[in-house]
Steps between C-alpha positions, in 0.01 A plus 500: 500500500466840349674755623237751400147467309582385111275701223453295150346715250402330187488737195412376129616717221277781333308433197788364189364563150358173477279502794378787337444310178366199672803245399642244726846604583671236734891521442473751218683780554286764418496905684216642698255730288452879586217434807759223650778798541245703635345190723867469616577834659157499652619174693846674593250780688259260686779332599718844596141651673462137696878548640597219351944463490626208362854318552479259215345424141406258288368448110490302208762493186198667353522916352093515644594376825892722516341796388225478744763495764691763390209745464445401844787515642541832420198648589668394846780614467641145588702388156776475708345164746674188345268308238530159326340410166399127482361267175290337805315799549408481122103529400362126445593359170237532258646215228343528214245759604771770531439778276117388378225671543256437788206548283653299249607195695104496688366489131752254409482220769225710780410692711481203804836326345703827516354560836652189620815585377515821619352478855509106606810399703610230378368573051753580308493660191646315108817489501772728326535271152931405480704757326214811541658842478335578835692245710741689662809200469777722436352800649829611732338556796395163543851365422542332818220310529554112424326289186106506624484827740386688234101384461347442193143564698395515833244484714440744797618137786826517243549877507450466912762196507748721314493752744482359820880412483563875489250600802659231699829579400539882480182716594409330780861489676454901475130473689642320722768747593160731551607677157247692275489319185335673168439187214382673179404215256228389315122379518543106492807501727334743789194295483775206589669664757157606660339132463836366692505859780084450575462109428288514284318223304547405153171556462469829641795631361297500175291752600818770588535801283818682568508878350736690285687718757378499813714389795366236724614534827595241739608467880672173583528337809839311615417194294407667197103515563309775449370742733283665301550669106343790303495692193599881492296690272216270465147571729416210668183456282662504198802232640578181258254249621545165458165382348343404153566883382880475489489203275532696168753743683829550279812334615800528281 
């Protein structure tokens, strides 16, 4: 049982330079542009004007996703709380769409086809060719992981298998405790965390558009269900709805 009422706030990272350019980014490491700084603090103040506290965070392996939580973290005044950086928490990988752009790869093989890959649950993209100087083999912060954990594509069912070991594992053992729990991460892997939080379909999870920078705001029951969530700094009219709009929304 919960010893008091557990808070999950989802965050993904501000804009990175390639959102801004329109390129799919997946496990590339690449920093947030000018606007995702700025998107960053402005999620440290909702969350400070909400009265948000947190006891424990979570992010990627990713600079986007770690600088996100720094900027936020101090617009707290909370970089003190204990935090754990996790390749689970990575954004979806891409294969061998990483680094292409959008435009490019709807001219190349569609608009529908890259659709597919990028929104369908189970499509996943071309895989990263053997040998590519994108794979991230020898990249040290993956050092640990055994032959195969690294992906050489996958789809947004992969990315959610990946990280359910680390929900079950460590975030949820702190909700449990009735902990506040911050995750800042990436598009693909909150859209995961929400399809598995809500239940939501695999067909309706299509249709979910998460934004740069704005926290989403859960309140969990003792079993992990929630109560009710929200966005801070979004009007109600102008909320991520899950319908044929958010199709084309970016997530990378």
């Amino acid at each position: 049982m919960l010893e008091r009422s557990a808070r999950l706030v989802l965050l993904r990272h501000g804009e990175s330079l390639w959102n801004r350019e329109g390129r799919f980014t997946g496990w590339m490491d690449i920093d947030l542009s000018e606007k995702g700084t700025r998107e960053a603090e402005v999620a440290g103040r909702l969350m400070c004007e909400a009265g948000l506290v947190f006891d424990m965070a979570y992010t990627s392996v990713l600079k986007r996703a770690i600088r996100t939580l720094w900027i936020v973290l101090d617009e707290m005044d909370l970089m003190w709380i204990p935090t754990l950086k996790s390749w689970r928490l990575n954004e979806r990988f891409y294969g061998d769409l990483q680094g292409r752009s959008k435009a490019e790869m709807e001219e190349r093989y569609g608009l529908e086809q890259v659709l597919h890959w990028r929104r369908g649950f189970r499509d996943r993209p071309p895989s990263m060719p053997a040998g590519d100087e994108r794979f991230q083999e020898f990249d040290p912060r993956y050092s640990d992981l055994i032959s195969g954990q690294i992906p050489r594509s996958e789809s947004l069912q992969d990315t959610q298998d990946r990280i359910m070991p680390f929900w079950r594992d460590q975030i949820a053992p702190e909700l449990k405790k009735g902990k506040n729990v911050l995750v800042v991460s990436h598009g693909n892997t909150i859209r995961a965390l929400v399809k598995h939080i809500e239940s939501i379909s695999d067909q309706d999870i299509e249709l979910l558009e998460i934004p740069t920078a704005f926290p989403l705001v859960y309140e969990l029951d003792d079993r992990l269900r929630t109560k009710g969530h929200r966005y801070l700094g979004i009007p109600d009219d102008r909320r991520p709805q899950r319908d044929e709009s958010t199709r084309l929304s970016e997530q990378s």
